[in-house]
Backbone as CSV, one residue per row, in Angstrom:
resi,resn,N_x,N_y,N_z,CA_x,CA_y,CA_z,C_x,C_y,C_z
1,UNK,0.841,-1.168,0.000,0.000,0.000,0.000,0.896,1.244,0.000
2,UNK,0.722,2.442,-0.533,1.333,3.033,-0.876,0.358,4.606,-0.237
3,UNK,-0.249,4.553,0.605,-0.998,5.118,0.968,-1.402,5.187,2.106
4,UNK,-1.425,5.552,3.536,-1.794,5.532,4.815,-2.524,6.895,5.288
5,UNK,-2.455,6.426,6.630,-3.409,7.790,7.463,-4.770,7.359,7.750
6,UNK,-5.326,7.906,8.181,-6.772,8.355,8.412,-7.156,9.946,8.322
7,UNK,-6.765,10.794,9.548,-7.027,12.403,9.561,-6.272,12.887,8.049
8,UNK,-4.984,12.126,8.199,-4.428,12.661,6.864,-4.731,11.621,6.046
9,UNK,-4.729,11.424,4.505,-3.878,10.371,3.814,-3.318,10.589,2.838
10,UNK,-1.990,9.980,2.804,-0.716,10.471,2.983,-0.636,9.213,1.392
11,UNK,-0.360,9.827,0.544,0.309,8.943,-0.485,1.254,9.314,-1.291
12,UNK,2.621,8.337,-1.260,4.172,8.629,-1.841,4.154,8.085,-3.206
13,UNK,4.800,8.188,-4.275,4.452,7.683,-5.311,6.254,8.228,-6.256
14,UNK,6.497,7.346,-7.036,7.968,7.764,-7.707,8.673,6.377,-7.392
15,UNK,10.033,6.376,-8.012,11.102,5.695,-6.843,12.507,6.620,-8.061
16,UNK,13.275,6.039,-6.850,14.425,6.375,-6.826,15.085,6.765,-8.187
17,UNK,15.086,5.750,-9.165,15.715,5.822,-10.370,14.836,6.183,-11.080
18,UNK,13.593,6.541,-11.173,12.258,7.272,-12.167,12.444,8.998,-12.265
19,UNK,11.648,9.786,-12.776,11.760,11.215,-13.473,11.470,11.956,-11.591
20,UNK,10.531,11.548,-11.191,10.037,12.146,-9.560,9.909,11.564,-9.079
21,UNK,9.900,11.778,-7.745,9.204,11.409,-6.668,8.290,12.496,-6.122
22,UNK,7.538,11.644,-5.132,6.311,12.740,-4.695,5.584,12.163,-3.938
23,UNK,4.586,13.036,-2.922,3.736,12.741,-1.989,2.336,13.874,-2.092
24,UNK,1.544,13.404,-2.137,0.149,13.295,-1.690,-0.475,13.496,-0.704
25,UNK,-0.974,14.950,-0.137,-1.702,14.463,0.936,-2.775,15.304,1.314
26,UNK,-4.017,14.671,1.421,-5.451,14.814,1.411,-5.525,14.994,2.694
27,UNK,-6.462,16.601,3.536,-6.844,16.498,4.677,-6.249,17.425,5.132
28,UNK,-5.246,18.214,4.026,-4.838,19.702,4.865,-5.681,20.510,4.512
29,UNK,-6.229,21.382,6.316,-6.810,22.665,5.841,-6.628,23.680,4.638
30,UNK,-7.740,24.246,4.721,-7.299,25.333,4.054,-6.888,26.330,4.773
31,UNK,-5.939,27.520,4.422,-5.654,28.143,4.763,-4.437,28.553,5.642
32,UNK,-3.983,27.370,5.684,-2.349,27.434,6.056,-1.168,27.832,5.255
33,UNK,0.066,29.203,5.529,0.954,29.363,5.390,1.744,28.146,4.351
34,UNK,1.868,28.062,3.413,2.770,27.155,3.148,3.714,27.190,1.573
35,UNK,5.041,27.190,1.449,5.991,27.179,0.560,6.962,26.352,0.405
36,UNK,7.768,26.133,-1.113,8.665,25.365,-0.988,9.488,25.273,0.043
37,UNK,10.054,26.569,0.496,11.274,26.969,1.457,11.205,26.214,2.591
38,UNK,9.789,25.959,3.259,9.196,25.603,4.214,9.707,23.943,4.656
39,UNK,10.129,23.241,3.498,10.490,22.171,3.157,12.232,21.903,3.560
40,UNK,13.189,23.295,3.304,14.489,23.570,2.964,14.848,22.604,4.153
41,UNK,14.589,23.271,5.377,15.572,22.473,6.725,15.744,21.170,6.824
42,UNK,14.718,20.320,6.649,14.287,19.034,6.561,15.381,18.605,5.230
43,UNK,14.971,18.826,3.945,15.514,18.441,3.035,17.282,18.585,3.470
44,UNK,17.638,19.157,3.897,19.114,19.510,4.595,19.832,18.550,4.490
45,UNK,19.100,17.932,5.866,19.572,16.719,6.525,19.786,15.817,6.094
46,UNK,19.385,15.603,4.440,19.960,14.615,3.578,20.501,14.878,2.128
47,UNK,21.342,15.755,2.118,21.918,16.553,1.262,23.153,15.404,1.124
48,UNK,23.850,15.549,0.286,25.024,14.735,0.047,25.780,14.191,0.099
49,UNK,25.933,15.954,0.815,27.376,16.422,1.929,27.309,15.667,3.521
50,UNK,25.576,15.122,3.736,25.904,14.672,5.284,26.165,13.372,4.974
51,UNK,26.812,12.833,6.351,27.028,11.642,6.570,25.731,10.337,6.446
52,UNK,26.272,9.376,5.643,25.556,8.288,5.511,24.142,8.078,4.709
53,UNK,24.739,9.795,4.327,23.266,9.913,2.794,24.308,9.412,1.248
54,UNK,23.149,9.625,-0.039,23.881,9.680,-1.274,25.114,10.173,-1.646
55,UNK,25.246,9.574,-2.279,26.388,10.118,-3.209,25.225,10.681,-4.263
56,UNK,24.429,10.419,-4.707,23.621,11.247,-5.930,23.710,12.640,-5.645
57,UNK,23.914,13.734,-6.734,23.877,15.321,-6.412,22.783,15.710,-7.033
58,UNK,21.114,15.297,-6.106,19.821,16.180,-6.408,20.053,16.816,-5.760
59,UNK,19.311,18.260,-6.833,18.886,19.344,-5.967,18.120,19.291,-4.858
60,UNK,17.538,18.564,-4.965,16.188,17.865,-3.701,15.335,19.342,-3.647
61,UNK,14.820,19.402,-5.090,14.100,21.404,-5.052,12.600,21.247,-4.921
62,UNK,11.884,20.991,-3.994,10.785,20.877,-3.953,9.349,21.310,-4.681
63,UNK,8.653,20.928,-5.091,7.821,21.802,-6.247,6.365,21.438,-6.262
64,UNK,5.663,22.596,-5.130,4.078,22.356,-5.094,3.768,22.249,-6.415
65,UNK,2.639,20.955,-6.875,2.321,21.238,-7.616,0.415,21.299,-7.632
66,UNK,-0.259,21.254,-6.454,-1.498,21.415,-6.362,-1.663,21.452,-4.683
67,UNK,-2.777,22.048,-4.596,-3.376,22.640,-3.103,-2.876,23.873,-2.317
68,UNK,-1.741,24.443,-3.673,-1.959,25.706,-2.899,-1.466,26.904,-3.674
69,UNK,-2.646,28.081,-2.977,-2.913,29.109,-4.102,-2.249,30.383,-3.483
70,UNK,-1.464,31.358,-3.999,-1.121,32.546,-3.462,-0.526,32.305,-1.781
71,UNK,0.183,31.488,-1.760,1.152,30.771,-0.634,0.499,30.420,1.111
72,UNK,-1.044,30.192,0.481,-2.137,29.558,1.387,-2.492,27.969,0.783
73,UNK,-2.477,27.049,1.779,-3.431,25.702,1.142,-4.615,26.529,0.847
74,UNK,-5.443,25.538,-0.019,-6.693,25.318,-0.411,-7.739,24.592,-0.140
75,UNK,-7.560,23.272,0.783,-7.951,22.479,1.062,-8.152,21.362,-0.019
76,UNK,-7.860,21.851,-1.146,-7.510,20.497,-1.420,-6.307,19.425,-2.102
77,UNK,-5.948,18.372,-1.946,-5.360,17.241,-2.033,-3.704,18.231,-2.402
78,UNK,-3.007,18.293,-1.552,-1.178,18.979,-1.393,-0.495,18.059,-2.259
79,UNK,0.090,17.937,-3.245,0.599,17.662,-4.016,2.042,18.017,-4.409
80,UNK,3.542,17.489,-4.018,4.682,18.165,-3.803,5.694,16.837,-4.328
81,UNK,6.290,17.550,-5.371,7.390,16.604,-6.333,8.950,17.300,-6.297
82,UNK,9.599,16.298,-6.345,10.817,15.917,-6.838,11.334,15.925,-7.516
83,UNK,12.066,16.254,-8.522,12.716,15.694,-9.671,13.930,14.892,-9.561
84,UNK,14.096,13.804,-9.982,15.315,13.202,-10.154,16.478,14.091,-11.686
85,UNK,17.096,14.328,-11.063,18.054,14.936,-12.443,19.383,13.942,-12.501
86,UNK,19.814,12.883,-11.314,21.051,12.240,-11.343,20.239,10.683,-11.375
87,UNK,19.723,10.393,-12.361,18.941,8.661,-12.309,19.990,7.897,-13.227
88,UNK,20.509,7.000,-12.726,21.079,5.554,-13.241,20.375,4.524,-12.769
89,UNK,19.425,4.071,-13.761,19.004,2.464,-13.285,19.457,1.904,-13.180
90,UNK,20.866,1.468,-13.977,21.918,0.205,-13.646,22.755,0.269,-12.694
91,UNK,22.709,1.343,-11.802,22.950,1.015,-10.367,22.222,0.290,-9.436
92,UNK,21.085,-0.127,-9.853,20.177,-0.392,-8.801,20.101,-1.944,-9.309
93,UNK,21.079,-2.696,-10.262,20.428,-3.683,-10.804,21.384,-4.686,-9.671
94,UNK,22.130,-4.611,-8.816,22.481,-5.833,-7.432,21.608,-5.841,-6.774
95,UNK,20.826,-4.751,-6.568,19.777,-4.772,-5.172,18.324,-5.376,-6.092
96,UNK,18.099,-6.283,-7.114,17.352,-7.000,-7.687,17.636,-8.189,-6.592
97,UNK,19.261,-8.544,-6.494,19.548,-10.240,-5.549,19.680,-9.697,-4.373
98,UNK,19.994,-8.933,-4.223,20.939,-8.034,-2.714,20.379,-7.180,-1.858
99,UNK,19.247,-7.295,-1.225,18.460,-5.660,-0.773,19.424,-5.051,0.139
100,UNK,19.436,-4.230,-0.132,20.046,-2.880,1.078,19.668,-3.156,2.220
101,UNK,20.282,-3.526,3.533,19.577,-3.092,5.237,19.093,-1.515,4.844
102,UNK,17.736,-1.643,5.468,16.864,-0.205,5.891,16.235,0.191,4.363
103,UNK,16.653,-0.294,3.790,15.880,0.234,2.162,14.522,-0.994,2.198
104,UNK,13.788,-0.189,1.240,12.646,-0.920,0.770,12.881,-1.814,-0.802
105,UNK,14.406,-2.353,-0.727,14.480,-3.552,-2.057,13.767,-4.680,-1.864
106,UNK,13.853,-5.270,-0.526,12.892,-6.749,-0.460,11.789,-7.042,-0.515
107,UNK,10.893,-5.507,0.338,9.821,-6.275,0.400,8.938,-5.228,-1.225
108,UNK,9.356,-4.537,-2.032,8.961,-3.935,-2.911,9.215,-4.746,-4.223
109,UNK,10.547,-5.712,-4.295,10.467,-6.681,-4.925,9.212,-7.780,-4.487
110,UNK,8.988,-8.147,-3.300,8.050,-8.835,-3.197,6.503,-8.654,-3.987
111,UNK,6.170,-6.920,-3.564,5.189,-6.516,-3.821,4.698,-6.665,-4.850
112,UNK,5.948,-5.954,-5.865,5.814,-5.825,-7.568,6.308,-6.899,-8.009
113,UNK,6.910,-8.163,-7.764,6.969,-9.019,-8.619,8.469,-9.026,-9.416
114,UNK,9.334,-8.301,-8.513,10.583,-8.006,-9.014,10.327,-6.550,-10.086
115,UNK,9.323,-5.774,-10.517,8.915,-5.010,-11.170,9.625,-3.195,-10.469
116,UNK,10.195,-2.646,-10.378,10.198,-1.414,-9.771,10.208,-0.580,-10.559
């Protein structure tokens, strides 16, 4: 499932080596404060440069693309993407036999059928 919550629900969608990634999420008011920038600190913490993140150099540039108008939600469905600009699929082709500890290779191979 690719989708959780109740008050919220919260759905991620992309992977790693595809054009975006992105999340989904149904159940924010309207009328809340909200911008890319808002995103910056968080995104930080897994910048390149820190320890025990990528070697990939995304911008990690965040990019509303629905639920919010003149830098207020709308109430409806928040919509916020990714772009991948550094994708090599044939890096990812050991973790087909090999999953990563803490990554989602095993049980997403399970899911999809070896499909990602």
């Amino acid at each position: 499932m690719n989708t959780f919550g109740h008050n919220f629900r919260v759905s991620v969608f992309g992977e790693s080596h595809g054009q975006v990634v992105g999340v989904t999420i149904d159940g924010v008011r309207a009328g809340l404060m909200l911008s890319e920038a808002d995103f910056q600190e968080n995104l930080e913490r897994r910048s390149p440069t820190a320890s025990g993140t990528t070697s990939r150099h995304e911008k990690d540039i965040p990019k509303i693309i629905s639920g919010v108008c003149d830098g207020h939600t709308t109430g409806a469905p928040l919509t916020v993407i990714f772009e991948n600009d550094d994708t090599r699929s044939a890096d990812y082709e050991t973790f087909r036999r090999i999953p990563r500890p803490g990554h989602a290779d095993f049980s997403s191979s399970v899911k999809f059928r070896g499909f990602k």
